[in-house]
DOLOKE-546007 format. One record per residue (C-alpha): residue in one letter; x, y, z; residue number from 1. Coordinates in nm, 2 decimals. Layout:
<atoms>
   code        u        v        w   pos
      A        X        Y        Z   NUM
...
</atoms>
This chain:
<atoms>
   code        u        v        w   pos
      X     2.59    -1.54     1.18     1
      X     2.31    -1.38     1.36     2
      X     2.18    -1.61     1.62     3
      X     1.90    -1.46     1.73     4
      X     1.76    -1.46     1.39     5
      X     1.85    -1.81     1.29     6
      X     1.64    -1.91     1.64     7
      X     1.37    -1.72     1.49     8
      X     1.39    -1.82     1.16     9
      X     1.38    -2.18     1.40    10
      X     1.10    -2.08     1.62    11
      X     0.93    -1.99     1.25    12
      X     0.96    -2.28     1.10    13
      X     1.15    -2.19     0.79    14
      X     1.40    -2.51     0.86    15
      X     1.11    -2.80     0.78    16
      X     1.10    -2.93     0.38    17
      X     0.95    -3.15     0.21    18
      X     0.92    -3.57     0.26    19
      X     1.23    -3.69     0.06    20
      X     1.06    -3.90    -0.20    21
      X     0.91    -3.55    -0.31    22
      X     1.29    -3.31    -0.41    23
      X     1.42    -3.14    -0.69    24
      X     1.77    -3.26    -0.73    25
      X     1.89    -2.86    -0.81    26
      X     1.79    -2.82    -0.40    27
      X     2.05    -3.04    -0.29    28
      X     2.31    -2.77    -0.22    29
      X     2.04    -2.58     0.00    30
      X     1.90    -2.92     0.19    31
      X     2.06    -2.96     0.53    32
      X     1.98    -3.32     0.62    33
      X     1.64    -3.53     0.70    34
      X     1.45    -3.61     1.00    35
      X     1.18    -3.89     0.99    36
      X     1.14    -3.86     0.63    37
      X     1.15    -3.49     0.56    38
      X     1.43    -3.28     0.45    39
      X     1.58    -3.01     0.67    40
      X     1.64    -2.70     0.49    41
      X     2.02    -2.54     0.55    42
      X     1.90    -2.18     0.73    43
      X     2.24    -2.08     0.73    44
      X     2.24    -2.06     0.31    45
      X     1.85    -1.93     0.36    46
      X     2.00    -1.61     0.55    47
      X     2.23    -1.57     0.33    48
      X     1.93    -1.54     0.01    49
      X     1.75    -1.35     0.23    50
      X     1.97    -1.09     0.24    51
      X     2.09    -1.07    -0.14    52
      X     1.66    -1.06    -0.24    53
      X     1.67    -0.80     0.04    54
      X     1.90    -0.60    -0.15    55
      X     1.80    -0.65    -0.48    56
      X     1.44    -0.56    -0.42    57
      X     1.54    -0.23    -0.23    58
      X     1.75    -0.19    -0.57    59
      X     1.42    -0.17    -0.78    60
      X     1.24     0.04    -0.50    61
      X     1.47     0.32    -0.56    62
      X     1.48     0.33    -0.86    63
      X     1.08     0.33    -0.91    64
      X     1.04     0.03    -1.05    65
      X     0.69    -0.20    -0.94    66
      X     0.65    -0.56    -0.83    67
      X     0.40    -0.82    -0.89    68
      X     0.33    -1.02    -0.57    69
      X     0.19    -1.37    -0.61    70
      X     0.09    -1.59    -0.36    71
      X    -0.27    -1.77    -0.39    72
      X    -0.16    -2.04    -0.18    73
      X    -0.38    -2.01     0.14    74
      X    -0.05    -2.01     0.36    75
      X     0.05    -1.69     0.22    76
      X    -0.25    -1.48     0.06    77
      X    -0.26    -1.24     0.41    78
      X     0.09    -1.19     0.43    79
      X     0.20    -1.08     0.09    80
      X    -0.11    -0.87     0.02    81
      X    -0.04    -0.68     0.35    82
      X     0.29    -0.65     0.23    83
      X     0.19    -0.53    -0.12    84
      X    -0.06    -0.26     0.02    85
      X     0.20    -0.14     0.26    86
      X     0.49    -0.11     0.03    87
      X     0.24     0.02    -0.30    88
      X     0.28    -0.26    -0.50    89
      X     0.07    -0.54    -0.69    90
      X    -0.06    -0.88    -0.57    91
      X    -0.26    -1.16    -0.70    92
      X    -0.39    -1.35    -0.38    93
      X    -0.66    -1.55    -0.50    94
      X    -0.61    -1.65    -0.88    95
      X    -0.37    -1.62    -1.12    96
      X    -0.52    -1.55    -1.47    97
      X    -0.34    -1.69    -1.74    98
      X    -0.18    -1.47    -2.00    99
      X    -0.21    -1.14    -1.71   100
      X     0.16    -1.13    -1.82   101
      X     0.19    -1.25    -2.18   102
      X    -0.15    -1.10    -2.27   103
      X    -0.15    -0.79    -2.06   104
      X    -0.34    -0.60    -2.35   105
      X    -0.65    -0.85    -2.34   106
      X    -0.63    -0.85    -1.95   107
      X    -0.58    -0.45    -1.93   108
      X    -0.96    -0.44    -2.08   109
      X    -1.09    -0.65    -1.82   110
      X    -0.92    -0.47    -1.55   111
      X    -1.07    -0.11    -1.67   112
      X    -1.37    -0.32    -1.68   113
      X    -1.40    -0.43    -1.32   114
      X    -1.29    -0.01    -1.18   115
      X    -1.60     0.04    -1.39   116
      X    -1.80    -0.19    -1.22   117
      X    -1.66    -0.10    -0.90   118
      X    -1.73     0.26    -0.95   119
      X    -2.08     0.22    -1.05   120
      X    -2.19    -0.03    -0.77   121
      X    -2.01     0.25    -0.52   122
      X    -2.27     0.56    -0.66   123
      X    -2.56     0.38    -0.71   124
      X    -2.57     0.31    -1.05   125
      X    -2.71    -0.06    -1.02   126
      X    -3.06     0.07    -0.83   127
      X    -3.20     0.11    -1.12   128
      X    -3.16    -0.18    -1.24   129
      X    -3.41    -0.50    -1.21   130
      X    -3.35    -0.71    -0.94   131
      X    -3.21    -0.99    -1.17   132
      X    -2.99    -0.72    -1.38   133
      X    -2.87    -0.61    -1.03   134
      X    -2.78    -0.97    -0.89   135
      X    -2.61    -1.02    -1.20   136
      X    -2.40    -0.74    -1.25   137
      X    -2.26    -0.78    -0.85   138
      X    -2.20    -1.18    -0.94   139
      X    -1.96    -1.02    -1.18   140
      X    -1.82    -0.80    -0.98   141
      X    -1.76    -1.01    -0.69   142
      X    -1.57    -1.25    -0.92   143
      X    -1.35    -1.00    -1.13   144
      X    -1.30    -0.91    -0.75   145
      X    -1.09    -1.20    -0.64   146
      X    -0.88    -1.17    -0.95   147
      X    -0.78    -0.82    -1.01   148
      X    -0.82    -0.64    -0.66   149
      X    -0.44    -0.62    -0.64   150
      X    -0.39    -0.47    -0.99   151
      X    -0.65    -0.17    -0.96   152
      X    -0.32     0.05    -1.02   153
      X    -0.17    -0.16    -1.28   154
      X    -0.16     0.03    -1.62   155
      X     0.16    -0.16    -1.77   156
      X     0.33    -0.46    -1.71   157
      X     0.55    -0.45    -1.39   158
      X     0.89    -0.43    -1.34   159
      X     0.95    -0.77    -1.15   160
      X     0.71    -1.05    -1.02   161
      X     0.78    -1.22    -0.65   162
      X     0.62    -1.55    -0.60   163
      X     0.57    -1.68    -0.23   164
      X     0.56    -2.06    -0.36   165
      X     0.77    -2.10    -0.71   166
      X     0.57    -2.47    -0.74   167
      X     0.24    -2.38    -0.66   168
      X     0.23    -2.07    -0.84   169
      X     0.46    -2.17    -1.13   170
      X     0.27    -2.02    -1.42   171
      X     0.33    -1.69    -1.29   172
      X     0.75    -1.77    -1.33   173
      X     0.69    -1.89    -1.64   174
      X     0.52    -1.60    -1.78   175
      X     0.77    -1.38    -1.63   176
      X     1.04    -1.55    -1.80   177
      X     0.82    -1.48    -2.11   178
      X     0.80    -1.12    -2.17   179
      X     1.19    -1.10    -2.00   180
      X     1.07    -0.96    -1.66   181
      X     1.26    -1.06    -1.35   182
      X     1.12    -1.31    -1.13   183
      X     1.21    -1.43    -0.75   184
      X     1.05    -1.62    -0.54   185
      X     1.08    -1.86    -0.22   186
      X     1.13    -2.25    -0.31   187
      X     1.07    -2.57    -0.04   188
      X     1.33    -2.85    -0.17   189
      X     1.05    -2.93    -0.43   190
      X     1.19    -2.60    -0.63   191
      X     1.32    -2.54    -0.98   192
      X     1.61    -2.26    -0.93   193
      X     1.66    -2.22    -1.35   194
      X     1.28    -2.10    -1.34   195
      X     1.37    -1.74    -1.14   196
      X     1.67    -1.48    -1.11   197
      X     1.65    -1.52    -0.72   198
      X     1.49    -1.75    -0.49   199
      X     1.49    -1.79    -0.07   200
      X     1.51    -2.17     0.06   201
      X     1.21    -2.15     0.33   202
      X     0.87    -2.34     0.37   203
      X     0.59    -2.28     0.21   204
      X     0.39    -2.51     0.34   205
      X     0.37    -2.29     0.68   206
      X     0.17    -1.96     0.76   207
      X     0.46    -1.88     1.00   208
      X     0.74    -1.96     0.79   209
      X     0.55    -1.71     0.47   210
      X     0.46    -1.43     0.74   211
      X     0.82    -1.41     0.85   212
      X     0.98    -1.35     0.50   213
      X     0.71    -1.15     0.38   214
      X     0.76    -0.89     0.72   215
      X     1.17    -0.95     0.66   216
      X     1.09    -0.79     0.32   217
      X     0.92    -0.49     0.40   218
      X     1.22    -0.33     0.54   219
      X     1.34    -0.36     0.16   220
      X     1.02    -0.17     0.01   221
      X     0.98     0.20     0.10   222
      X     0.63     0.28     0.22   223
      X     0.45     0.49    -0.01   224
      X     0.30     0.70     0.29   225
      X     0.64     0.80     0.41   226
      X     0.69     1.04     0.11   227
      X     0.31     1.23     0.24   228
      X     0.42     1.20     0.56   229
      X     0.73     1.41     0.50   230
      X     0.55     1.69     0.30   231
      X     0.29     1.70     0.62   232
      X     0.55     1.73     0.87   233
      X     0.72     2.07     0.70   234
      X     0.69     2.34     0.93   235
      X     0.79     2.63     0.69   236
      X     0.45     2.73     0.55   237
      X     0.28     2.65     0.92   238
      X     0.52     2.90     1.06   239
      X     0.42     3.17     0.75   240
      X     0.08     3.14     0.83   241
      X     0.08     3.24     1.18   242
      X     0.29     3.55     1.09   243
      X     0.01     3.66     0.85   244
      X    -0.24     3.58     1.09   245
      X    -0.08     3.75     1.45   246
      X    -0.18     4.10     1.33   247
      X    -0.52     4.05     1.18   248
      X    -0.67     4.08     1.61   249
      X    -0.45     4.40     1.66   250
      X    -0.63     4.56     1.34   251
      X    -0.98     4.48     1.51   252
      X    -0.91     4.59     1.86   253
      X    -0.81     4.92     1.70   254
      X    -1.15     4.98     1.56   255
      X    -1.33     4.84     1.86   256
      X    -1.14     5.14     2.09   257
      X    -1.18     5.40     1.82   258
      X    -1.60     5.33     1.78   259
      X    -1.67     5.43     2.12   260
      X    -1.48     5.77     2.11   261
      X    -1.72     5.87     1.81   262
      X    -2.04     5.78     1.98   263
      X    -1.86     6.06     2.28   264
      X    -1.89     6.29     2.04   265
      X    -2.25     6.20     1.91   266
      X    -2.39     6.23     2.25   267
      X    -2.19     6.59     2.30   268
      X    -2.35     6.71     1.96   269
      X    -2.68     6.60     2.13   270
      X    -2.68     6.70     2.47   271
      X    -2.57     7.06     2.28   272
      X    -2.89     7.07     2.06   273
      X    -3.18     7.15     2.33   274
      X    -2.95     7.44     2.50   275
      X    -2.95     7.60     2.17   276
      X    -3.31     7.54     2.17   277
      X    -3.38     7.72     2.49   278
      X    -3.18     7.99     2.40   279
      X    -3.42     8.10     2.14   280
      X    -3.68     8.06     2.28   281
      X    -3.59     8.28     2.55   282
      X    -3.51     8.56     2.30   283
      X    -3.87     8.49     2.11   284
      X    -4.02     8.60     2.46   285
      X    -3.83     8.91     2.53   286
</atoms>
């Protein structure tokens, strides 16, 4: 075992459960022991999920599939919708609607519905409105804000939901189970293991404890940028466009040497002209 991440996972508070009169007998196997009323969590066995979720997640990354963050607990709203933005996925951070999973249809409308809104508040479009029409329509917005700024991107259901507290947001799991999705999420002794495919024994009860899993994950989840970072960083079509460009100067200097021999010449056809002149006149006398 790694110590220097079971002292962080320490140091992070991962380690503290719930009081004891408040367990879920299926925890048992993951509960360490108690101190002054409240279970200690076994971080040994919480490694050892870590790492299996790790794996599984990276799994669906691969192979394009999309995840459905959840956490509206205030402990982990920052964290997981930092996580979701970095790695391209979903989140809910604020509040879960019910039926976004088993009624995705209904909820689809109301989504299109608030990019609508969105867009016309970003042009302009609500100036010429009244006043009250105007207050109105960005009272709307703001709410349909909170719920679906995650899911802007979200045209079908997605491929698997993570939950950052299985109790507290245990509708989301439920509806996952629903419409046959997979489900993980991370469960304090308090948990129900039959409700997900995966879970990690941790806190969530503590900003540090939800940060660190959140930032252990993200080494999972490919970053979306990466792939337009790769395509900016091939040198083959910089390279081709210098060698078009080198002899475009050597053309111009060419002309620039070449128009001050003919203005030679101009002045030689002129300075000629008045001797010829003379000449005649000359003859005209005689």
């Amino acid at each position: 075992m790694d110590k220097k991440l079971l002292d962080s996972m320490f140091a992070n508070l991962l380690h503290i459960g719930n009081k004891t009169t408040y367990v879920n007998p299926k925890m048992n196997d993951y509960i360490y022991g108690a101190v002054n009323g409240i279970h200690v969590l076994d971080l040994s066995k919480t490694i050892t999920r870590l790492e299996v979720v790790k794996k599984e997640l990276e799994t669906l990354s691969k192979e394009g599939k999309k995840i459905l963050f959840v956490a509206t607990k205030l402990q982990s709203r920052d964290a997981f919708a930092d996580l979701a933005k970095k790695s391209g996925h979903y989140y809910v951070n604020e509040k879960w609607v019910p039926g976004l999973l088993t009624n995705f249809k209904t909820i689809s409308k109301r989504i299109a519905y608030y990019i609508k809104l969105s867009t016309d508040s970003e042009k302009g479009a609500f100036d010429v409105l009244t006043k009250k029409e105007k207050a109105s329509k960005m009272l709307e917005l703001e709410k349909l804000d909170r719920v679906f700024r995650g899911l802007k991107e979200m045209k079908k259901l997605p491929d698997a939901v993570f939950v950052a507290d299985g109790v507290y947001d245990k509708k989301s799991l439920m509806e996952a189970n629903k419409v046959g999705k997979k489900s993980f999420a991370i469960l304090n002794t308090n948990g129900d293991i039959d409700l997900v495919d995966d879970f990690i024994p941790a806190s969530t009860n503590s900003v540090k404890s939800v940060t660190f899993i959140a930032e252990a994950l993200i080494s999972s989840l490919p970053k979306a940028s990466s792939l337009k970072a790769q395509v900016k960083r091939t040198p083959v079509k910089k390279t081709s466009g210098e060698q078009v460009r080198s002899p475009r100067p050597e053309i111009k200097k060419e002309v620039e040497r070449k128009a001050p021999a003919k203005k030679v010449e101009d002045k030689e056809v002129e300075r000629k002209a008045p001797v010829r002149k003379t000449e005649t006149k000359k003859t005209e006398e005689k």
